[in-house]
C-alpha positions in Angstrom: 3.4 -50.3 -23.2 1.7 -53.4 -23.8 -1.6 -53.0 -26.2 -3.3 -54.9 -23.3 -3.6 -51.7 -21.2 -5.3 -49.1 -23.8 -8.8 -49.7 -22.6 -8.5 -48.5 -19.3 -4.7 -46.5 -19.0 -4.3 -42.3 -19.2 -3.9 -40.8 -22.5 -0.4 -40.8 -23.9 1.2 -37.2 -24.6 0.5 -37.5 -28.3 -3.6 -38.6 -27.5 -3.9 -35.3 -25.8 -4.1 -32.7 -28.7 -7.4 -35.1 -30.1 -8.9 -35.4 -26.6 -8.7 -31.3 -26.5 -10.3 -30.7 -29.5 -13.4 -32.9 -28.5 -13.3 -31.2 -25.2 -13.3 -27.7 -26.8 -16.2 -28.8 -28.9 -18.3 -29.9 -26.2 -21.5 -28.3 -25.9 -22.0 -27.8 -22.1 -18.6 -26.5 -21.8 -19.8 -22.4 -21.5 -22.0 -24.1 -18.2 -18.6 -25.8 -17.0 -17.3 -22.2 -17.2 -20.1 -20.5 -15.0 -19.7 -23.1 -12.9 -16.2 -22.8 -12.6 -16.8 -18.9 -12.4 -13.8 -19.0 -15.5 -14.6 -16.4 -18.6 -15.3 -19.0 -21.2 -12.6 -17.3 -23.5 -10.3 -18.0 -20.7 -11.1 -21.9 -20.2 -10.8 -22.5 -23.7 -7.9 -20.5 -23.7 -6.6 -22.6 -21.3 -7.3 -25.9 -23.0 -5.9 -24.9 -26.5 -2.6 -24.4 -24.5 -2.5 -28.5 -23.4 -0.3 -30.5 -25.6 0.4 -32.6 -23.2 -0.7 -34.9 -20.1 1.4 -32.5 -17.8 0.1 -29.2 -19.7 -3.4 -30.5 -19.1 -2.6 -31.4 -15.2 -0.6 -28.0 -14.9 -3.2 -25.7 -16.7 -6.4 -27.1 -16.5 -6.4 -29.5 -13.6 -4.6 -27.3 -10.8 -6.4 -24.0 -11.7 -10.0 -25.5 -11.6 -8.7 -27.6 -8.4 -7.7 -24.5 -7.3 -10.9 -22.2 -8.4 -13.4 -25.2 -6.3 -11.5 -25.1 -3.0 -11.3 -21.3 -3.4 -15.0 -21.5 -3.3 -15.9 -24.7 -1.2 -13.1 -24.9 1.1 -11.0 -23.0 3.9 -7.4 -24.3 4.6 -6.4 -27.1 3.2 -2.9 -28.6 5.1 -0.9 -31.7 4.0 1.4 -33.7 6.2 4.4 -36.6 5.1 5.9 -35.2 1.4 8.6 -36.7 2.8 8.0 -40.3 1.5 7.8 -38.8 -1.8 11.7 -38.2 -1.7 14.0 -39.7 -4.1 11.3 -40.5 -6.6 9.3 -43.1 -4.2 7.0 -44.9 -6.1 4.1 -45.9 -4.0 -0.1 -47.6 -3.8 -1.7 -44.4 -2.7 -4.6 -45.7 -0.6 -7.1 -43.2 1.2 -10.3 -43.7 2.8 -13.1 -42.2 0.3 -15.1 -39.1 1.3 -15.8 -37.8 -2.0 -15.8 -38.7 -5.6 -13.8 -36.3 -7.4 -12.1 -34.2 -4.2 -9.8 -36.8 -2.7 -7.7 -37.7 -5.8 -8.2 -34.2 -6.8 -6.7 -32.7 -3.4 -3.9 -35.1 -3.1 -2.5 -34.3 -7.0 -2.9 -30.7 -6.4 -0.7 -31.1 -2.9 1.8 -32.8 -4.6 1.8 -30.7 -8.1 2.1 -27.5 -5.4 5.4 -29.3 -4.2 6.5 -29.8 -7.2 6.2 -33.8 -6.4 5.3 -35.8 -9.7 1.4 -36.5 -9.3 -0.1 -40.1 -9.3 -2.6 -42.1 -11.0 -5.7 -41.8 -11.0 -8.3 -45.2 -10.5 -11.9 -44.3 -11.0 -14.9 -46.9 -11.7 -16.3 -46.8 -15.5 -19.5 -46.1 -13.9 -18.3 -42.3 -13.6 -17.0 -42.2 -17.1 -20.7 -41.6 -18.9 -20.0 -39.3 -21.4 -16.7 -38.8 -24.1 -16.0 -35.3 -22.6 -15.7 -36.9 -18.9 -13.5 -39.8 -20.3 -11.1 -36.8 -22.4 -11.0 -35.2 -19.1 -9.8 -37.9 -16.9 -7.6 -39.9 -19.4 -5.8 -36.6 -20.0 -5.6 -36.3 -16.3 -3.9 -39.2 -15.6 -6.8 -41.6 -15.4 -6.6 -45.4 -15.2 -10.5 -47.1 -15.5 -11.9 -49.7 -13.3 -14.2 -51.9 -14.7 -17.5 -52.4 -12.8 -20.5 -52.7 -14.9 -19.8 -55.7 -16.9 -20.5 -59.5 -16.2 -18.9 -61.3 -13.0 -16.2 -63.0 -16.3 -15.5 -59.4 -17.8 -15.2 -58.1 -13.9 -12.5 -60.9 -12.9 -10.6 -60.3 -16.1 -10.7 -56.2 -16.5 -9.6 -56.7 -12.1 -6.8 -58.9 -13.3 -5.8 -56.5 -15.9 -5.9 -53.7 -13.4 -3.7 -55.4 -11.5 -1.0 -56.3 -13.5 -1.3 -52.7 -14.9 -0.7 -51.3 -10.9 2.0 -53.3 -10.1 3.7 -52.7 -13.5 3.5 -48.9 -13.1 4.9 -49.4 -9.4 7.4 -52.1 -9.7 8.7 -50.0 -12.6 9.4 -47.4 -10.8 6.9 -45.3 -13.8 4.5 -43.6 -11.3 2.6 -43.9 -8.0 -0.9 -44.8 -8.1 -4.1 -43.7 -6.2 -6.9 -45.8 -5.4 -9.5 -45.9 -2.4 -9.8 -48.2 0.3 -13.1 -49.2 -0.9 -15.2 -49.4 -3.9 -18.5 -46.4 -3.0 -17.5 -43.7 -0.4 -17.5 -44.1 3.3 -21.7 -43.4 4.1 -20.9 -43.6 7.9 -18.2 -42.3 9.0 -16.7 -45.1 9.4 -13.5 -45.6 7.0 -12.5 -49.3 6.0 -10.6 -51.0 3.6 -12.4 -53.9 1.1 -10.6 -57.1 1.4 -11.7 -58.1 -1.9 -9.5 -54.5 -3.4 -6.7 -56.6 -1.8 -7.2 -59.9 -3.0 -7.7 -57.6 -6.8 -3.8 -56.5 -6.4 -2.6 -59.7 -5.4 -3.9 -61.1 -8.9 -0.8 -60.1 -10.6 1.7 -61.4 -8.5 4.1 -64.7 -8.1 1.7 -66.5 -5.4 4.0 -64.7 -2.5 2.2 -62.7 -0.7 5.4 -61.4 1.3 6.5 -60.7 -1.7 3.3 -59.4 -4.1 2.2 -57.0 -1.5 6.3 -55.9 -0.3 6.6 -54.2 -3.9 3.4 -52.4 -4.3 5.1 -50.5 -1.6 1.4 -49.3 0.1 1.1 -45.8 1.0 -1.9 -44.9 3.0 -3.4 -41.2 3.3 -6.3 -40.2 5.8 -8.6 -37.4 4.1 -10.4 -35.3 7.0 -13.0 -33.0 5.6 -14.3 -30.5 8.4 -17.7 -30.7 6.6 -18.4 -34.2 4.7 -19.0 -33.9 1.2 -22.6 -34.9 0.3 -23.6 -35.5 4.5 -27.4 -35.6 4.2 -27.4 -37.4 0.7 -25.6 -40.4 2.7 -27.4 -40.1 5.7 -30.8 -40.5 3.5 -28.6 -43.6 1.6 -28.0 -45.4 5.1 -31.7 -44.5 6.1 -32.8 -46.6 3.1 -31.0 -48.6 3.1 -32.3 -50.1 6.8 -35.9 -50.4 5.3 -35.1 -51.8 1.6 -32.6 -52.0 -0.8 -31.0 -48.6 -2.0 -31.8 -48.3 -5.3 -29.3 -45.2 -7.2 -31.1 -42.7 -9.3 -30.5 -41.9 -12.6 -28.3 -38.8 -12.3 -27.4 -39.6 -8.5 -23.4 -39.9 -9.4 -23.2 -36.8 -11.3 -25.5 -35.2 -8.6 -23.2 -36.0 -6.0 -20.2 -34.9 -7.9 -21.7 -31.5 -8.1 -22.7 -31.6 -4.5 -19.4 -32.2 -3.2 -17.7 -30.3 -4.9 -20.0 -27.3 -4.8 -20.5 -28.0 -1.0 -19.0 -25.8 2.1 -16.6 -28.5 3.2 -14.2 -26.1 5.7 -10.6 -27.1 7.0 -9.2 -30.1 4.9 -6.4 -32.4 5.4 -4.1 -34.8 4.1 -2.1 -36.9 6.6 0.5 -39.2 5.0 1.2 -41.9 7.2 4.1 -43.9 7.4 4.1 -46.9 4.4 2.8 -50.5 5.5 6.1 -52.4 6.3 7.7 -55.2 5.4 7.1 -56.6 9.1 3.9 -55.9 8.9 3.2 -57.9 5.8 5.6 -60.7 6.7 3.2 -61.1 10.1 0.1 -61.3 7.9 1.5 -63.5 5.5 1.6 -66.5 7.9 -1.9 -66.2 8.0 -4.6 -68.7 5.6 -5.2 -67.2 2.4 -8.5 -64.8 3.3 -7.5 -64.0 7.1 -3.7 -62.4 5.5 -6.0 -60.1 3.3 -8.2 -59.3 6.4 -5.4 -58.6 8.8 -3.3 -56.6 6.2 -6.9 -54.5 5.7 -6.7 -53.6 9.7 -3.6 -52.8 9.3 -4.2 -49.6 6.5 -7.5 -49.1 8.4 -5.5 -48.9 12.0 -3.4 -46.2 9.8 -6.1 -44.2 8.0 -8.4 -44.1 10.9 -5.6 -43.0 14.1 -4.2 -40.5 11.6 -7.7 -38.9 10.7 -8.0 -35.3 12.2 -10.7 -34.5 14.1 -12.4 -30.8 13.8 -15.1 -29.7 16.4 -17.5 -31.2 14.7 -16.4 -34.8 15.4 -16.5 -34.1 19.1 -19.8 -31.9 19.0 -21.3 -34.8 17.3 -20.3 -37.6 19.6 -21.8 -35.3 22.6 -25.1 -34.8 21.2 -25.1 -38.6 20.7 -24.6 -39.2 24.3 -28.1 -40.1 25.7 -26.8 -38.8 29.3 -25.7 -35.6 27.6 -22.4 -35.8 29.9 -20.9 -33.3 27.4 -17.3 -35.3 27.4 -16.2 -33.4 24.7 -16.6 -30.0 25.2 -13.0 -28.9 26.2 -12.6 -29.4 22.3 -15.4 -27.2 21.3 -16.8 -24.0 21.9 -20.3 -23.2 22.9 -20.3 -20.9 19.7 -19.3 -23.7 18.3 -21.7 -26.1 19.2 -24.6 -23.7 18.4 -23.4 -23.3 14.9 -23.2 -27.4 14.5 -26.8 -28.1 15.6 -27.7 -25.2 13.3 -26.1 -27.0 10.5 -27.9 -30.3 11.4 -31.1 -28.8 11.4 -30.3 -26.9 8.3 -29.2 -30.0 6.2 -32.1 -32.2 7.6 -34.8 -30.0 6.5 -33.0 -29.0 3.1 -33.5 -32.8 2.5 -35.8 -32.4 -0.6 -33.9 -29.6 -2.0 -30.4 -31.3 -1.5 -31.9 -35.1 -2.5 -34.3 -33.2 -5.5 -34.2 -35.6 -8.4 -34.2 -39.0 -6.6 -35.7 -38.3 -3.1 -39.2 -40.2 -3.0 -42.2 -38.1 -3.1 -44.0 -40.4 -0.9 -41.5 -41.5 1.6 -42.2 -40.8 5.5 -38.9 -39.9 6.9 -38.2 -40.8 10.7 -36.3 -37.2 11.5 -34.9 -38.5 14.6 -33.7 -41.3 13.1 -32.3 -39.5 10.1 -30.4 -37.3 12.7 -28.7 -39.6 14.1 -27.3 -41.1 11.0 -26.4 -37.6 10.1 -24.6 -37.1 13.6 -22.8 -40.6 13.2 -21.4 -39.5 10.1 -19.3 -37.3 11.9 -19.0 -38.6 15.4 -17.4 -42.4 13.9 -14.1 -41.0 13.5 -13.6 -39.9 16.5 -14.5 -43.3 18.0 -12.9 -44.9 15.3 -9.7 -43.5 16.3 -10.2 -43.2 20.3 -10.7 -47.4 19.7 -7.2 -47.6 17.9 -5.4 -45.7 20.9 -6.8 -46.2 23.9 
């Protein structure tokens, strides 16, 4: 592959050996072990067995996958392996809920099924330590350049997208990346024009054409519970009064968080691939409006294909200032009770939840904060009551 790409592609077969070495050396790795409730003996056992990108995804990867759900999760169901047949190449692109569990989820689906797993993009603000690099080169890993000058952003986004639609067009492997750069804070999924305008970079000037081949696939993640809930809630709270400035540890904190977290029922719906019609109809559009309407489009699919748990529905009715209770042939009363517990249980677990970078001093508006909280889970369900009514 072109020398271009080393920077930011996964690990070739032959870098993995090196990259496991550095891992097994790694100091924190008996804590990565408790975490993972894995006998260290066991993990590195594990990682001396990886010669190679698929050893590392088959032994490492889907066993701690596994291990996290095990512990954080219910069921987790999957709908559409069918577009995978035949060796389909596709631009995986899924609303963003967590950091770590929506790629995560969707490889260990498809390594389940015995379907070749994607690409991985993640932003280089994640990658802030060798170890975490090791780890995610090694598991298929592509980096996205983000904390560099607006020069150095526009060239490493150029790059990126000429190394997508290589690995695409090429027929080499599909690619995952989410509809947005930060994950979803409201509820409310939607794709970022500007992620569009970063894939068109690569291509002939076409956009029929450019945006035809990447072949766009997108997937709608429904978490029962959402990952990290009261840390975004607190975000969009701030974020009303002043600008929302990140702590020093936030990311890792909320990697830990939603992984860690109770998150329920999951699940994956594959919708059906944006078409060729549907591209041609955007493409008589001016240059800005095509990206626009081709970003309904994936958010039309993402959003009517989202499923909705009890929560969603409880939330929406404690929303309603009449209290009309229009949702309540899709709850329990059981149900309901254990919902507003939870509220009330995240809200005043604030400080402990928010601990390194909540403000000592900071008078929070409960209310308020509540219904943030609640809209979190209730704009789904009007998101997709507003795409099929």
């Amino acid at each position: 592959m072109d020398s271009r790409f080393d920077d930011i592609r996964p690990y070739y077969d032959s870098e993995v050996p090196e990259a496991v070495k550095r891992m097994l050396s790694f100091e924190y790795l008996p804590d990565i072990a408790e975490f993972l409730k894995l006998p260290l003996d066991r993990l590195k056992e594990l990682l001396g067995s990886c010669k190679t990108v698929d050893d590392f995804q088959n032994n490492i990867m889907a066993s701690v996958v596994t291990i996290i759900l095990k512990h954080s999760a219910n069921e987790v169901t999957f709908n559409g392996l069918n577009f995978f047949e035949n060796g389909f190449k596709h631009l995986i692109m899924t609303n963003h809920r967590d950091i770590v569990l929506d790629s995560a989820i969707i490889q260990l689906m498809l390594h389940k099924h015995n379907v070749k797993t994607t690409e991985i993009a993640v932003g280089d603000n994640l990658i802030s330590s060798q170890f975490i690099e090791d780890v995610a080169r090694s598991n298929k890993m592509i980096k996205v350049t983000r904390s560099s000058s607006p020069v150095e952003v526009y060239n490493a986004s150029k790059l990126m997208s000429e190394y997508i639609r290589r690995q695409i067009e090429s027929g080499t492997s599909s690619i995952w990346i989410a509809q947005r750069q930060g994950r979803t804070k409201n509820g409310i999924d939607q794709t970022e024009q500007g992620l569009l305008k970063m894939l068109s970079m690569s291509g002939n000037g076409d956009f029929n054409t450019d945006m035809k081949s990447l072949s766009i696939l997108p997937i709608a993640i429904s978490y029962e519970f959402e990952p990290c809930d009261i840390q975004k809630a607190y975000e969009v709270y701030i974020t009303r009064r002043q600008k929302y400035i990140k702590g020093e540890k936030e990311d890792f904190l909320s990697i830990v968080n939603g992984i860690s977290q109770w998150k329920g029922n999951i699940h994956l719906e594959v919708t059906d691939p944006i078409t060729p019609d549907e591209i041609e109809s955007c493409s008589h559009l001016i240059k800005n409006e095509r990206f626009t309407a081709l970003a309904k489009i994936i958010d039309k699919r993402i959003r009517s294909s989202y499923k909705l748990w009890p929560n969603n529905y409880i939330a929406a009715d404690l929303l309603d200032e009449n209290g009309e209770e229009k949702y309540s042939h899709h709850y329990t009363n059981d149900q309901k009770v254990s919902f507003i517990e939870y509220v009330d249980g995240r809200i005043e677990g604030l400080k402990k939840s928010i601990g390194a970078y909540l403000s000592e001093d900071l008078s929070l508006d409960k209310q308020e904060l509540k219904e943030i909280f609640l809209g979190i889970y209730a704009n789904p369900l009007f998101s997709k009551e507003s795409y099929l009514l």
